[in-house]
N, C-alpha and C positions, 0 to 999 in steps of 0.2 A: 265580491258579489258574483251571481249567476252572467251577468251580462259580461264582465270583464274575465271572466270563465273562459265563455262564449268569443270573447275578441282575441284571449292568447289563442286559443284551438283555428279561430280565422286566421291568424299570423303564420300559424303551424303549417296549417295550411295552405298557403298562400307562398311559402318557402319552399315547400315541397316539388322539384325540380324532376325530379324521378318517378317512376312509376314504383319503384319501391322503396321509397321514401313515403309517398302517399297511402302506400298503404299501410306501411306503419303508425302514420297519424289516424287514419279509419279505425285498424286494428285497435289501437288505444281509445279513441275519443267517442266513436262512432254509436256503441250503444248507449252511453252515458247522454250524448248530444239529446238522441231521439226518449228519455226517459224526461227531460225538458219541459220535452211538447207539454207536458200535465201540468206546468206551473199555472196559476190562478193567477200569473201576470203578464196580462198581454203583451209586453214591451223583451220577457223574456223567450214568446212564445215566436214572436214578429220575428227575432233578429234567428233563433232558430232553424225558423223557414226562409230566413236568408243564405245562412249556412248552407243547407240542406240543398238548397238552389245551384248555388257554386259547385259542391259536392257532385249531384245528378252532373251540370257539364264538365265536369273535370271526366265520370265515369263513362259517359256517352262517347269517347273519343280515347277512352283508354282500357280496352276492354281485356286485358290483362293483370290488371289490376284487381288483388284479392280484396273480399271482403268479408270480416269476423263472422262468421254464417252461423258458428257452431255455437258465438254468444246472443246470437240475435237469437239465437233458436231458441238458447234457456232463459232468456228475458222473456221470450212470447209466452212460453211455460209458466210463466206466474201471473194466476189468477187473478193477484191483483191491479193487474196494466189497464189502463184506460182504453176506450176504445180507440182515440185517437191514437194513443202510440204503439197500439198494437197492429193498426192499419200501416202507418210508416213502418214498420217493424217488417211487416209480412212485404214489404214495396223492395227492403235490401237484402231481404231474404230472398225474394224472387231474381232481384238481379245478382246476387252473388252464388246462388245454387250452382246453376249450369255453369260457372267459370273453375269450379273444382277440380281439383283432381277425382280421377274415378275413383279411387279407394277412399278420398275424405268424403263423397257422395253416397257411397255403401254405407262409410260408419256413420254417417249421419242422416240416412231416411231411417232409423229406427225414433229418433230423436223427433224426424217430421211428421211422423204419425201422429205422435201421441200428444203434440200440437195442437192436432184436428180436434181433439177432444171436446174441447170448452167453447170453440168459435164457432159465429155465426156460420150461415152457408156460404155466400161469397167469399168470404176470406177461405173455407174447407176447401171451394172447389181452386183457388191458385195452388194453394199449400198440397192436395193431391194431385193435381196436374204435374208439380214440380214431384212429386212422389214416383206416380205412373213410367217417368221418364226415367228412374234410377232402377224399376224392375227389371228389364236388360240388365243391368251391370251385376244384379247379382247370384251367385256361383248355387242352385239351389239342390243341386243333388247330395251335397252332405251336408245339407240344411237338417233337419229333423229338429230332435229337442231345442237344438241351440236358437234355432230360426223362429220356435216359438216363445224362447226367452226371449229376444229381443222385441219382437213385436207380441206384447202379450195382448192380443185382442179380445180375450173375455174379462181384458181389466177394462177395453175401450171399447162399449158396447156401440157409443155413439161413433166411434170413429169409425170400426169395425164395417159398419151398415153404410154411411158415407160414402168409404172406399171401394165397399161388394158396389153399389147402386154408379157410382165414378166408371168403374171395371167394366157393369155391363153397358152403358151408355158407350162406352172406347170401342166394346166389341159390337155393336151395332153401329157406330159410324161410319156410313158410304167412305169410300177411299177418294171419292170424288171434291168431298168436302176440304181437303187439305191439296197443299202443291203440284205443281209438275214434277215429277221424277230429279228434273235436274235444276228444281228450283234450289239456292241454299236454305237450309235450316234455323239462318242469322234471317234470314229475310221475312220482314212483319207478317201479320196473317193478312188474307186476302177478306176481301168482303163478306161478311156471314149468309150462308143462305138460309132464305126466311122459316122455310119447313125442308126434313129429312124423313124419309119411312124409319117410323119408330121411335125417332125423337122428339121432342120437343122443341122449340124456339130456347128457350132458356137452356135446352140440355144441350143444344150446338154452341151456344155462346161459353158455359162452364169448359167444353173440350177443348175450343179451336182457342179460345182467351179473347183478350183486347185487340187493339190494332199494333198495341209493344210486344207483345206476346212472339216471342222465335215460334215460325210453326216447325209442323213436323214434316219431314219428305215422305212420300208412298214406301218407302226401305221402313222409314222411324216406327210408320204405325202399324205394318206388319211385324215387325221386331217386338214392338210393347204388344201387341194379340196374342202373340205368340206364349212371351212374357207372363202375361197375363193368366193365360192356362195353365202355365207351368207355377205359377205362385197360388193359384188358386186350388192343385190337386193336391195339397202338400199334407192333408188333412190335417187342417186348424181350423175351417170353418164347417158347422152342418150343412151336412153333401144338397140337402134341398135348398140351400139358399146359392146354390151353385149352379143348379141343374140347367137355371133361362142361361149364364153365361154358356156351356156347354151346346145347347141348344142352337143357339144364334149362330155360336161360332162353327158351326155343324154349315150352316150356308153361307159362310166367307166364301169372297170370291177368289182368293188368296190357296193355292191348294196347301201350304204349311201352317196354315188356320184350319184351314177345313177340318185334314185328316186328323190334326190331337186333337181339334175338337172331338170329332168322332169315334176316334180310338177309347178315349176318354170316358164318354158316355155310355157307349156297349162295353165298357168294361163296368160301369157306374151301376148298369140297367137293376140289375137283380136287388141293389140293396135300397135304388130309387122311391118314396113314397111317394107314386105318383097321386092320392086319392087326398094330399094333406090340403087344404084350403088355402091357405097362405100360394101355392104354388100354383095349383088351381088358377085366382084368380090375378097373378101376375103373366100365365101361361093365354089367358083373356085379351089383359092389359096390351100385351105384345103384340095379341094378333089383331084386336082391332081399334087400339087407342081408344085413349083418356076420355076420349067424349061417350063414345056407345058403352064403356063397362063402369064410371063412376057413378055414385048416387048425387054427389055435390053437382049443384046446378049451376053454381057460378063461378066455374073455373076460370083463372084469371088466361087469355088465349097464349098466352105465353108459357104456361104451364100444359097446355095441352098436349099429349103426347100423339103422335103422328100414327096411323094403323102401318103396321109393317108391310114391307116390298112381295115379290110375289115368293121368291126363294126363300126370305124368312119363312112363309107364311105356310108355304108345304113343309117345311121341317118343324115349325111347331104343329101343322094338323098331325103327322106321321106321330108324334110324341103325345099328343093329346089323347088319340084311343089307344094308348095305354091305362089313360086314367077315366072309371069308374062314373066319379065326380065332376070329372069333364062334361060326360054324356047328359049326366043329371041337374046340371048347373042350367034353369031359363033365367034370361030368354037370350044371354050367350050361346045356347047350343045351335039356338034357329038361327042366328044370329050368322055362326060361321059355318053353317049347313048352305043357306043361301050363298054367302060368298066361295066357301069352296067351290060351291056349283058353277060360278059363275068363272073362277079357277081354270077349270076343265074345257070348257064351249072351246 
Protein backbone atom coordinates (compact mmCIF):
# COMPACT_ATOMS: atom_id res chain seq x y z
CA UNK A 1 0.00 0.00 0.00
CA UNK A 2 0.81 3.88 -0.47
CA UNK A 3 1.44 4.28 3.41
CA UNK A 4 3.84 1.33 3.80
CA UNK A 5 5.45 2.97 0.55
CA UNK A 6 5.79 6.05 2.53
CA UNK A 7 7.18 4.22 5.76
CA UNK A 8 10.06 2.11 3.73
CA UNK A 9 11.13 5.75 2.03
CA UNK A 10 10.89 7.08 6.08
CA UNK A 11 13.32 4.18 6.97
CA UNK A 12 15.39 5.24 3.86
CA UNK A 13 15.54 8.05 5.19
CA UNK A 14 16.08 8.01 8.60
CA UNK A 15 19.39 5.77 7.67
CA UNK A 16 20.76 7.94 5.72
CA UNK A 17 23.94 9.01 7.68
CA UNK A 18 25.68 11.10 4.96
CA UNK A 19 24.88 13.94 3.08
CA UNK A 20 25.29 11.75 0.07
CA UNK A 21 23.52 9.08 0.90
CA UNK A 22 20.62 11.51 1.52
CA UNK A 23 20.64 12.67 -1.44
CA UNK A 24 20.36 9.76 -3.18
CA UNK A 25 17.23 8.73 -1.37
CA UNK A 26 15.74 12.50 -2.49
CA UNK A 27 17.22 11.77 -5.95
CA UNK A 28 15.05 8.58 -5.90
CA UNK A 29 11.96 9.22 -3.86
CA UNK A 30 11.55 12.66 -3.75
CA UNK A 31 9.33 13.63 -6.70
CA UNK A 32 7.27 10.49 -6.49
CA UNK A 33 6.85 11.48 -2.50
CA UNK A 34 5.39 14.90 -3.50
CA UNK A 35 3.04 13.50 -6.64
CA UNK A 36 1.22 11.68 -3.13
CA UNK A 37 0.03 14.90 -1.98
CA UNK A 38 -3.09 14.24 -4.71
CA UNK A 39 -4.25 11.21 -3.13
CA UNK A 40 -8.06 11.59 -2.16
CA UNK A 41 -6.78 9.84 1.21
CA UNK A 42 -6.16 12.06 3.87
CA UNK A 43 -4.16 9.41 5.93
CA UNK A 44 -1.89 9.17 2.73
CA UNK A 45 -1.74 12.83 2.44
CA UNK A 46 -0.97 13.38 6.67
CA UNK A 47 1.88 11.02 6.68
CA UNK A 48 3.36 12.74 3.39
CA UNK A 49 3.57 16.15 5.13
CA UNK A 50 5.15 14.17 7.71
CA UNK A 51 7.71 13.07 5.55
CA UNK A 52 8.12 16.31 4.01
CA UNK A 53 8.76 17.84 7.56
CA UNK A 54 11.71 15.48 8.45
CA UNK A 55 13.01 16.23 4.87
CA UNK A 56 12.78 20.41 4.97
CA UNK A 57 15.16 19.81 8.66
CA UNK A 58 17.43 17.33 7.46
CA UNK A 59 17.81 20.07 4.34
CA UNK A 60 17.96 23.39 6.59
CA UNK A 61 21.24 22.24 8.24
CA UNK A 62 22.65 20.39 5.29
CA UNK A 63 22.92 22.71 2.51
CA UNK A 64 25.07 20.87 0.35
CA UNK A 65 22.96 18.46 -0.20
CA UNK A 66 21.53 18.08 -3.98
CA UNK A 67 18.28 17.92 -4.86
CA UNK A 68 16.64 16.18 -8.22
CA UNK A 69 15.82 20.00 -9.70
CA UNK A 70 15.95 18.85 -13.20
CA UNK A 71 12.93 16.01 -12.38
CA UNK A 72 11.03 18.29 -10.30
CA UNK A 73 11.16 20.68 -13.09
CA UNK A 74 9.51 18.01 -15.79
CA UNK A 75 7.02 16.97 -13.16
CA UNK A 76 6.03 20.79 -12.87
CA UNK A 77 5.84 20.58 -16.80
CA UNK A 78 2.64 18.45 -16.79
CA UNK A 79 -0.44 20.04 -17.02
CA UNK A 80 -1.83 17.62 -15.25
CA UNK A 81 -0.34 18.27 -11.56
CA UNK A 82 -2.62 19.45 -9.09
CA UNK A 83 -2.33 22.69 -7.61
CA UNK A 84 -1.30 21.41 -4.39
CA UNK A 85 1.62 19.51 -5.68
CA UNK A 86 2.76 21.82 -7.99
CA UNK A 87 3.11 24.36 -4.94
CA UNK A 88 5.36 21.72 -3.16
CA UNK A 89 7.05 21.08 -6.27
CA UNK A 90 8.02 24.86 -7.08
CA UNK A 91 9.08 24.96 -2.66
CA UNK A 92 12.19 22.16 -3.86
CA UNK A 93 12.69 23.59 -6.83
CA UNK A 94 13.38 26.84 -5.23
CA UNK A 95 15.42 25.28 -2.54
CA UNK A 96 17.48 23.08 -4.70
CA UNK A 97 18.07 25.68 -7.77
CA UNK A 98 20.74 27.81 -6.17
CA UNK A 99 22.71 24.70 -4.74
CA UNK A 100 23.72 23.75 -8.35
CA UNK A 101 26.36 23.73 -10.14
CA UNK A 102 26.60 26.70 -12.66
CA UNK A 103 26.54 24.76 -15.60
CA UNK A 104 23.61 22.30 -14.44
CA UNK A 105 21.82 26.15 -13.66
CA UNK A 106 22.48 27.25 -17.40
CA UNK A 107 21.16 23.80 -18.75
CA UNK A 108 18.46 24.01 -16.74
CA UNK A 109 16.75 27.86 -16.93
CA UNK A 110 15.83 26.75 -20.47
CA UNK A 111 13.61 24.08 -18.83
CA UNK A 112 12.43 26.95 -16.02
CA UNK A 113 10.96 29.19 -18.42
CA UNK A 114 8.90 27.21 -19.94
CA UNK A 115 7.51 26.19 -16.62
CA UNK A 116 6.21 29.66 -16.28
CA UNK A 117 3.94 28.93 -19.04
CA UNK A 118 0.72 27.47 -17.43
CA UNK A 119 1.26 28.85 -13.62
CA UNK A 120 -0.56 31.19 -11.67
CA UNK A 121 1.42 34.50 -10.97
CA UNK A 122 2.75 33.69 -7.55
CA UNK A 123 4.19 30.59 -8.40
CA UNK A 124 5.71 32.78 -12.03
CA UNK A 125 7.15 35.30 -9.87
CA UNK A 126 9.59 32.49 -7.46
CA UNK A 127 10.09 30.31 -10.79
CA UNK A 128 11.61 33.87 -12.57
CA UNK A 129 13.29 35.16 -9.73
CA UNK A 130 15.08 31.82 -9.64
CA UNK A 131 15.35 32.42 -13.53
CA UNK A 132 16.76 36.31 -13.27
CA UNK A 133 19.58 34.86 -11.00
CA UNK A 134 20.97 32.42 -13.77
CA UNK A 135 21.14 35.36 -16.41
CA UNK A 136 24.76 36.30 -15.18
CA UNK A 137 25.84 32.77 -15.65
CA UNK A 138 25.10 32.76 -19.20
CA UNK A 139 27.87 33.12 -22.02
CA UNK A 140 25.56 35.31 -24.47
CA UNK A 141 27.80 36.43 -27.29
CA UNK A 142 27.52 33.23 -29.30
CA UNK A 143 24.20 32.98 -28.29
CA UNK A 144 22.16 33.79 -31.55
CA UNK A 145 20.17 30.95 -33.11
CA UNK A 146 21.00 28.43 -30.74
CA UNK A 147 19.79 30.88 -27.71
CA UNK A 148 16.72 31.17 -29.33
CA UNK A 149 16.22 27.41 -29.79
CA UNK A 150 16.45 26.99 -26.33
CA UNK A 151 14.24 29.45 -25.13
CA UNK A 152 11.55 29.66 -27.82
CA UNK A 153 9.58 32.60 -26.55
CA UNK A 154 7.04 32.90 -29.41
CA UNK A 155 6.11 29.34 -28.34
CA UNK A 156 5.64 31.11 -24.54
CA UNK A 157 3.59 34.10 -25.30
CA UNK A 158 2.69 34.00 -21.68
CA UNK A 159 5.74 33.40 -20.30
CA UNK A 160 7.58 35.68 -22.60
CA UNK A 161 5.46 38.88 -21.22
CA UNK A 162 5.80 37.53 -17.40
CA UNK A 163 9.63 37.65 -17.75
CA UNK A 164 9.92 41.12 -20.10
CA UNK A 165 7.34 42.71 -17.17
CA UNK A 166 9.87 40.57 -14.02
CA UNK A 167 13.00 42.35 -16.04
CA UNK A 168 11.58 45.74 -16.04
CA UNK A 169 10.38 45.72 -12.33
CA UNK A 170 14.67 44.36 -11.49
CA UNK A 171 15.58 47.33 -13.64
CA UNK A 172 13.61 49.92 -11.67
CA UNK A 173 14.41 48.54 -8.25
CA UNK A 174 16.23 51.17 -5.91
CA UNK A 175 19.52 49.46 -4.82
CA UNK A 176 18.43 50.58 -1.48
CA UNK A 177 15.69 47.82 -1.30
CA UNK A 178 18.13 44.94 -0.88
CA UNK A 179 21.45 44.39 1.56
CA UNK A 180 24.51 46.15 2.77
CA UNK A 181 27.25 45.48 0.41
CA UNK A 182 28.83 43.10 2.85
CA UNK A 183 25.71 41.49 3.92
CA UNK A 184 25.81 37.46 2.80
CA UNK A 185 23.63 36.56 -0.01
CA UNK A 186 22.60 33.18 2.36
CA UNK A 187 21.12 35.86 4.64
CA UNK A 188 17.07 36.03 4.54
CA UNK A 189 15.57 39.10 3.11
CA UNK A 190 15.29 42.24 5.22
CA UNK A 191 11.81 43.90 5.82
CA UNK A 192 9.92 44.82 2.65
CA UNK A 193 9.46 48.51 2.15
CA UNK A 194 5.89 49.60 1.85
CA UNK A 195 6.20 51.75 -1.57
CA UNK A 196 9.35 52.13 -4.09
CA UNK A 197 9.29 55.05 -7.04
CA UNK A 198 7.83 52.92 -9.85
CA UNK A 199 6.83 49.90 -8.07
CA UNK A 200 4.27 48.56 -6.65
CA UNK A 201 3.73 46.96 -3.07
CA UNK A 202 3.20 43.57 -4.81
CA UNK A 203 5.90 44.31 -7.38
CA UNK A 204 8.66 44.82 -4.20
CA UNK A 205 7.43 41.72 -2.66
CA UNK A 206 7.62 39.31 -6.22
CA UNK A 207 11.69 40.74 -6.51
CA UNK A 208 12.87 40.82 -2.92
CA UNK A 209 10.66 37.20 -2.20
CA UNK A 210 9.70 35.98 1.41
CA UNK A 211 11.49 36.24 4.69
CA UNK A 212 13.37 32.36 3.23
CA UNK A 213 14.12 33.97 0.11
CA UNK A 214 18.48 34.43 -0.09
CA UNK A 215 18.66 38.09 -1.02
CA UNK A 216 20.70 39.45 -3.29
CA UNK A 217 24.03 41.80 -2.40
CA UNK A 218 24.31 45.48 -4.31
CA UNK A 219 27.31 43.26 -6.63
CA UNK A 220 24.15 40.61 -7.36
CA UNK A 221 21.68 43.12 -8.62
CA UNK A 222 24.00 45.25 -10.51
CA UNK A 223 25.39 41.91 -12.24
CA UNK A 224 21.51 40.75 -13.05
CA UNK A 225 20.89 44.72 -14.64
CA UNK A 226 23.48 44.29 -16.25
CA UNK A 227 22.45 40.82 -17.40
CA UNK A 228 19.45 41.78 -18.09
CA UNK A 229 20.49 44.18 -21.03
CA UNK A 230 22.61 42.05 -22.35
CA UNK A 231 19.80 39.10 -22.75
CA UNK A 232 17.22 41.47 -23.58
CA UNK A 233 19.35 42.94 -26.92
CA UNK A 234 19.81 39.75 -28.37
CA UNK A 235 16.96 40.27 -30.73
CA UNK A 236 14.28 37.73 -29.88
CA UNK A 237 11.88 40.02 -28.44
CA UNK A 238 10.04 43.25 -30.47
CA UNK A 239 12.55 46.08 -29.89
CA UNK A 240 9.24 48.27 -28.43
CA UNK A 241 8.58 45.93 -25.69
CA UNK A 242 12.00 46.66 -24.73
CA UNK A 243 12.52 50.21 -25.21
CA UNK A 244 10.84 51.16 -21.00
CA UNK A 245 13.74 48.53 -19.89
CA UNK A 246 16.28 50.59 -21.81
CA UNK A 247 14.81 53.73 -20.80
CA UNK A 248 14.96 53.27 -16.92
CA UNK A 249 18.14 51.65 -17.05
CA UNK A 250 19.50 54.91 -18.94
CA UNK A 251 18.99 56.52 -14.98
CA UNK A 252 20.69 53.62 -12.99
CA UNK A 253 22.70 54.92 -10.48
CA UNK A 254 25.12 52.11 -11.23
CA UNK A 255 27.32 53.80 -14.10
CA UNK A 256 27.75 49.94 -15.83
CA UNK A 257 23.77 50.08 -16.07
CA UNK A 258 23.67 53.40 -17.07
CA UNK A 259 26.10 53.42 -20.01
CA UNK A 260 24.64 49.85 -21.99
CA UNK A 261 21.60 51.17 -21.20
CA UNK A 262 22.35 54.08 -23.01
CA UNK A 263 24.63 52.78 -25.60
CA UNK A 264 21.85 50.59 -26.34
CA UNK A 265 19.07 52.86 -26.94
CA UNK A 266 20.93 55.58 -29.32
CA UNK A 267 21.95 52.93 -31.08
CA UNK A 268 18.01 51.54 -30.88
CA UNK A 269 16.80 55.24 -31.64
CA UNK A 270 16.21 55.11 -35.44
CA UNK A 271 14.35 51.95 -35.80
CA UNK A 272 12.25 52.99 -32.29
CA UNK A 273 8.30 53.39 -32.93
CA UNK A 274 8.00 55.77 -30.59
CA UNK A 275 4.11 56.92 -31.80
CA UNK A 276 2.98 53.01 -31.09
CA UNK A 277 0.22 53.06 -28.16
CA UNK A 278 1.01 50.06 -26.34
CA UNK A 279 4.51 52.10 -25.49
CA UNK A 280 2.92 55.31 -25.18
CA UNK A 281 0.96 54.45 -22.51
CA UNK A 282 3.37 52.33 -20.54
CA UNK A 283 5.99 55.38 -21.04
CA UNK A 284 2.70 57.27 -18.91
CA UNK A 285 2.57 54.33 -16.55
CA UNK A 286 6.25 54.97 -15.46
CA UNK A 287 6.11 58.42 -15.19
CA UNK A 288 3.32 58.94 -13.18
CA UNK A 289 1.72 55.54 -11.77
CA UNK A 290 -1.14 53.25 -11.65
CA UNK A 291 -3.42 55.76 -10.16
CA UNK A 292 -3.24 59.01 -12.53
CA UNK A 293 -3.09 56.81 -15.94
CA UNK A 294 -5.53 53.80 -15.19
CA UNK A 295 -9.33 53.90 -16.12
CA UNK A 296 -10.12 50.91 -13.41
CA UNK A 297 -11.18 52.71 -10.32
CA UNK A 298 -10.70 50.07 -8.02
CA UNK A 299 -7.26 49.04 -8.04
CA UNK A 300 -6.52 46.81 -5.38
CA UNK A 301 -3.54 49.54 -3.35
CA UNK A 302 -1.29 46.73 -3.57
CA UNK A 303 -1.24 46.77 -7.17
CA UNK A 304 -0.79 50.29 -7.51
CA UNK A 305 2.25 51.17 -9.20
CA UNK A 306 4.33 54.07 -7.47
CA UNK A 307 5.03 57.47 -9.86
CA UNK A 308 8.69 57.19 -10.74
CA UNK A 309 11.86 59.14 -8.76
CA UNK A 310 13.12 62.25 -10.18
CA UNK A 311 16.03 60.55 -12.49
CA UNK A 312 13.55 58.21 -13.83
CA UNK A 313 11.36 60.81 -14.60
CA UNK A 314 13.86 63.17 -16.72
CA UNK A 315 14.86 60.26 -18.76
CA UNK A 316 11.49 59.14 -19.67
CA UNK A 317 10.51 63.10 -20.27
CA UNK A 318 13.86 63.35 -22.74
CA UNK A 319 12.27 60.09 -24.57
CA UNK A 320 8.89 61.05 -24.61
CA UNK A 321 9.33 64.24 -27.17
CA UNK A 322 10.39 61.88 -29.40
CA UNK A 323 6.99 60.61 -29.55
CA UNK A 324 4.20 62.33 -31.57
CA UNK A 325 1.47 60.51 -29.48
CA UNK A 326 2.96 61.49 -26.36
CA UNK A 327 2.29 65.14 -26.88
CA UNK A 328 -1.31 64.14 -28.21
CA UNK A 329 -2.26 61.83 -25.41
CA UNK A 330 -4.90 64.01 -22.58
CA UNK A 331 -4.89 64.50 -20.09
CA UNK A 332 -1.37 62.57 -19.49
CA UNK A 333 0.27 65.47 -21.28
CA UNK A 334 -1.10 68.31 -18.72
CA UNK A 335 -0.50 65.81 -16.43
CA UNK A 336 3.43 65.57 -16.87
CA UNK A 337 3.68 69.31 -18.22
CA UNK A 338 2.63 70.37 -14.66
CA UNK A 339 5.14 68.04 -12.91
CA UNK A 340 7.98 68.58 -15.05
CA UNK A 341 7.44 72.06 -14.17
CA UNK A 342 7.55 71.50 -10.93
CA UNK A 343 10.85 69.20 -11.91
CA UNK A 344 12.79 72.55 -12.80
CA UNK A 345 11.72 75.16 -9.73
Amino acid sequence: SSIEQLERVFLKLGLADTDKQLELVLNRFLPLVLLKLSSADSAIRTKVLELLTHVNKRLKSREEVQLPVKDLLQQLNNSELSSFVTNFTIIYIKTGYPRLKVDERIDLAPLLFSSVETKVKTQQDILLRLLITALPLIKLNDAGAKFQELFPFKNHPRATKALLDFCLDVMIMPYSLVAAPSRPSTAPAQPQANAAPGLSRNGIRRIVGDANTPAWSLEEVEKIKVAILSFIKQDMFDLNDIVCHLVIGSSDTRHTVASNSEFELKKQLPTIDWNKAPLVLKLYQLYLGTQATSKKKNIPPDEKREASNVRMKLKILANMLRSKACGASFPHNIQVVYDACCLHI
